[in-house]
N, C-alpha and C positions, 0 to 999 in steps of 0.2 A: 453102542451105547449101553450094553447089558452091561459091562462090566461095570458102572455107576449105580444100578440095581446089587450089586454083588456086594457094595463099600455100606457096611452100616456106618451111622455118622460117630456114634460113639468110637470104633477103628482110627478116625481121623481125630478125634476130639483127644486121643490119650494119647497122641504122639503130639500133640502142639503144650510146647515147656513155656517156662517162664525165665527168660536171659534178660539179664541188663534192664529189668522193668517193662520186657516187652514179650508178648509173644511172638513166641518163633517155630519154624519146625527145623527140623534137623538132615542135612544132605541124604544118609542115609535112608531116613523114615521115608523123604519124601519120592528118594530112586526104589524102594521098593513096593510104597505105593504108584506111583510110572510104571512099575514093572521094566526097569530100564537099571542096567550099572550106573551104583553110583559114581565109577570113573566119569561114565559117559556123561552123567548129569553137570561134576564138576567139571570135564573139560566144556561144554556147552557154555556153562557161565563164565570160563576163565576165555571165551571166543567172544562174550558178548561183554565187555566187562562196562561198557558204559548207560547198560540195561539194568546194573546192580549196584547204586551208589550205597554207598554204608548204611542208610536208614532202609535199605532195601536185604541187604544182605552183609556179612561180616564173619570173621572164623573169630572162635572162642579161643579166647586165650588160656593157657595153663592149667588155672583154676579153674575156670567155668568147664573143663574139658574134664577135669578127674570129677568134677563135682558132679558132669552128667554120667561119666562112669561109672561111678561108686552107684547112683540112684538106678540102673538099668543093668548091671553089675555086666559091664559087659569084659572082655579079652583084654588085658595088659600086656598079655605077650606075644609067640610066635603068631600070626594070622590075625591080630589084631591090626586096627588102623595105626599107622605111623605119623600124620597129619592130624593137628584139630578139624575137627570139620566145622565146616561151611554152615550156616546159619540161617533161615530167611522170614523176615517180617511179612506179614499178611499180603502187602505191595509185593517182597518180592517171589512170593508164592506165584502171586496173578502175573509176574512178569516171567514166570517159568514158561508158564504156558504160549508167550510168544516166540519161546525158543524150541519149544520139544511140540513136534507138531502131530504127532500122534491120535488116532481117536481113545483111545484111553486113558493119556495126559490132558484129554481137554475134556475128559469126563471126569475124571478126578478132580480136576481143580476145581470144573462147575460146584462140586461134592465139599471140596476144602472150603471156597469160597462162603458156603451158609453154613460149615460150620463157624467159621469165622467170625459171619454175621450173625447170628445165633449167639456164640461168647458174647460177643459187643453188647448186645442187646441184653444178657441176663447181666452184663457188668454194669452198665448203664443202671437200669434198674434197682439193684443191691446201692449203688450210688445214689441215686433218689430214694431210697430207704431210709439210707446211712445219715444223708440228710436233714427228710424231714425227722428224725430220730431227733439229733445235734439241736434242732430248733425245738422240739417239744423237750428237750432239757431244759433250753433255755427260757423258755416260756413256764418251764413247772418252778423254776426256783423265782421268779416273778410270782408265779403265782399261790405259792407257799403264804406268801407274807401277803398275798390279796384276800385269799380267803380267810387268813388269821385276823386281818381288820373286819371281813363283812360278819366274822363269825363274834366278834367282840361287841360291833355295834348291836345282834342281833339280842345281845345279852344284856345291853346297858337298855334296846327297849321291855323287854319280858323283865327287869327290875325297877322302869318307873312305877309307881303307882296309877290307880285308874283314874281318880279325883271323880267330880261330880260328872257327867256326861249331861251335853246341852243337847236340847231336844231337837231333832231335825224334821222340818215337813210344813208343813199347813195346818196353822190353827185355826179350828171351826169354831161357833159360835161361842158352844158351851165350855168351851175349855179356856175363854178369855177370861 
């Protein structure tokens, strides 16, 4: 379990992209966090295939394959990957680890696993930001025109006149 002490969470946090609207990591990233060939990793999933349904895992197509090339400028040619690779949503991260039985695949994942939950949670949040944000807009343009009336009435009283003022209290003898 030392080698979960070796993984800062930030290492784990810059490998997890954003595909298809979702987070994912990448075959690679995640066989060299395993410390295991990435062959080995994708044959293990192409043995277990009913462990990886599509919202679990999926290979990038064309585009999404140059597009993660281009941003990580990785090999186009000799000794480069010949396949897109392989893909896996946070599920099918955690369902790695039922296949690669290893003590340093099951400390790693432990490791992946809060960063994970960590994203989640600073997404979350930024979301009830963004929120109550969307409502205090819509409360200020309501409230634009509420303080323009209290601020109008406040004027229409400071321009009545005083007139006589009636006396208030208890009248004693002498003053009947």
């Amino acid at each position: 379990m030392e080698n979960e002490l070796e993984l800062p969470e930030e290492a784990i946090a810059a490998r997890i992209r954003w595909v298809r609207g979702q987070k994912v990591m990448v075959d690679e990233d995640l066989a060299k966090l395993y410390d295991v060939p990435t062959k080995r990793l994708n044959e293990q999933v192409k043995r277990n295939p009913d462990r990886f349904p599509q919202d679990f895992m999926f290979v990038l197509d064309e585009s999404e394959w140059q597009a993660l090339r281009s941003q990580n400028a990785t090999s186009k040619g000799r000794g480069g990957r010949r396949y897109p690779p392989m893909v896996f949503t946070e599920h099918g991260v955690l369902m790695l680890s039922s296949i690669l039985n290893s003590e340093r695949a099951v400390a790693v994942n432990i490791r992946i696993m809060r960063v994970f939950v960590r994203m989640n949670r600073i997404l979350q949040n930024d979301l009830e930001l963004l929120i109550r944000l969307e409502r205090m807009e819509g409360r200020q343009e309501g409230m634009d025109e509420a303080l323009g009336q209290l601020f109008e009435a406040v004027k229409q009283l400071m321009d009545k006149p005083a007139g006589e003022r009636k006396r208030l209290g208890y009248r004693g003898g002498d003053d009947v």
